[in-house]
C-alpha positions, -999 to +999 in steps of 0.1 A: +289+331+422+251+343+419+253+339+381+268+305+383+241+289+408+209+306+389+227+284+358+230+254+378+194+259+392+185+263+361+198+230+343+183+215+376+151+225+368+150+219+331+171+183+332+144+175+353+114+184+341+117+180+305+119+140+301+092+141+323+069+166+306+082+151+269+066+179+245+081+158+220+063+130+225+032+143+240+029+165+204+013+137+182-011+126+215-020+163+210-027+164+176-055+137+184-073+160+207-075+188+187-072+173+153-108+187+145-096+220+154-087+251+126-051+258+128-056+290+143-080+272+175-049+244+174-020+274+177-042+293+203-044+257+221-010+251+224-004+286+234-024+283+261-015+246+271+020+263+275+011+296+298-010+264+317+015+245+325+041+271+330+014+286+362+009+248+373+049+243+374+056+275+387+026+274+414+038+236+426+072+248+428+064+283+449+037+268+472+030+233+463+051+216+498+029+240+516+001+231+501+002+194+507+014+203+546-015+218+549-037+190+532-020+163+552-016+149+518+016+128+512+041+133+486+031+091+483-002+095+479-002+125+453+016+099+430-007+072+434-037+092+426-022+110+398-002+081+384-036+066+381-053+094+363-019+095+337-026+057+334-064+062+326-054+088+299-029+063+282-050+034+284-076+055+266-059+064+240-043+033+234-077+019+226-089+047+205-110+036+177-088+046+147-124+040+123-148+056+144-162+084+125-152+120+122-166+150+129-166+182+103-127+188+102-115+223+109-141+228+127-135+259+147-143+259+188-156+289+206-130+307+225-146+291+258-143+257+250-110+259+232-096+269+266-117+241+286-097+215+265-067+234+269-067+233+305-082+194+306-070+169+296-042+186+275-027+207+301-035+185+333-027+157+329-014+147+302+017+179+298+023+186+331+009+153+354+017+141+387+053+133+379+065+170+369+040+183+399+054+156+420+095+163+405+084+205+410+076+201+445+106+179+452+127+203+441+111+230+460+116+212+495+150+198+489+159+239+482+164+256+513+156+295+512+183+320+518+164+349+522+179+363+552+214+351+552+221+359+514+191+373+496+209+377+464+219+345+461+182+331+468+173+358+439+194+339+416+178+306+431+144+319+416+152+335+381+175+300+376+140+278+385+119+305+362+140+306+335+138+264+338+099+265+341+098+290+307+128+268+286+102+236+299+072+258+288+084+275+250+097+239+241+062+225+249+047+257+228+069+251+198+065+210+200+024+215+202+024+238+177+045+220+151+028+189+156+008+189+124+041+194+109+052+163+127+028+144+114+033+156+077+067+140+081+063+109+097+024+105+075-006+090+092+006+054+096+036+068+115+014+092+132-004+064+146+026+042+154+039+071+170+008+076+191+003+044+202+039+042+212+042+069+234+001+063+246+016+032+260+048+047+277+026+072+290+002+046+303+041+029+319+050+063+332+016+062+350+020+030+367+061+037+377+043+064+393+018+042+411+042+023+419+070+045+434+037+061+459+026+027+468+064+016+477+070+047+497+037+039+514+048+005+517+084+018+537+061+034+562+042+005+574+050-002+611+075-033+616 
């Protein structure tokens, strides 16, 4: 019984986090950032963009309902701010100057910096944005803790959401870390096609997520 909720949990967890978070098609919108980057920087960025976003996931899903309770900040309003912010992001890379010129490639970055871009933008938002944080906390408050009643079986509850966060996390490692491969496959025209596409759905998935705030806000309008 234990075994088979932690295994439902986790598929829960990972079915719904992982269209969200998309390592597969955030990969080639990584490559852009860090494109300038020696492969060793890239690998130790995508690393990192990974142990970020597992510690973002895992905090939003532990205290992240508490957090807004405490805030008075609305699940509503959390999307419309960060649905704007993803938005931003994919309008800005949709414009991107493919000409513009470049900088000395491989360039290596100082361990400080390298984990500055790691954090922002490529961590927050663009891998784990206000839809995963938004999906995390959902699933958090629709949970309700067993603690006293049946401690085991709450036990089970948590290592089936961990082991979701980490599967979400090690595919988003792998997918980041590959993505030069990715791009040797598909070459740089498809590289860019690529790029703009999912620039653009990311810029959609920011405004569905305006959008799904602004109607919730909308349902609590006095009539």
């Amino acid at each position: 019984m234990h075994l088979t909720n932690a295994v439902n949990i986790f598929i829960t967890v990972f079915a719904a986090l992982f269209p969200i978070v998309n390592p597969l098609g955030t990969a080639p919108i990584f490559l852009t950032f860090v494109r300038r980057c020696s492969p060793q920087v890239r690998e130790r960025i995508a690393r990192s963009v990974a142990i970020y976003g597992f510690l973002l996931l895992f905090g939003s899903l532990a205290i992240g309902a508490q957090i807004l309770l405490f805030f008075g900040i609305s699940l509503p309003i959390l999307r419309v701010a960060g649905g704007l912010v993803v938005a931003v992001v994919g309008w800005n890379i949709l414009h991107e100057d493919e000409n513009a010129p470049d900088k000395a490639q491989g360039e290596e970055l100082d361990e400080a910096r390298a984990q500055d871009e790691a954090f922002y933008p490529l961590t927050l938002p663009l891998t784990v944005g206000p839809g995963s944080i938004a999906a995390t906390v959902a699933l958090a408050a629709g949970h309700t803790p067993t603690w006293k009643t049946d401690p085991l079986f709450q036990l089970s509850s948590v290592a089936g959401a961990l082991a979701g966060l980490l599967a979400v996390s090690l595919t988003v490692y792998f997918s980041f870390r590959e993505a030069p491969t990715l791009e040797r496959v598909l070459g740089k025209t498809g590289t860019n096609v690529l790029v703009r596409l999912f620039a653009f759905i990311l810029f959609a998935i920011g405004v569905q997520i305006i959008w799904l705030g602004v109607e919730a806000l909308i349902t609590q309008l006095p009539r």
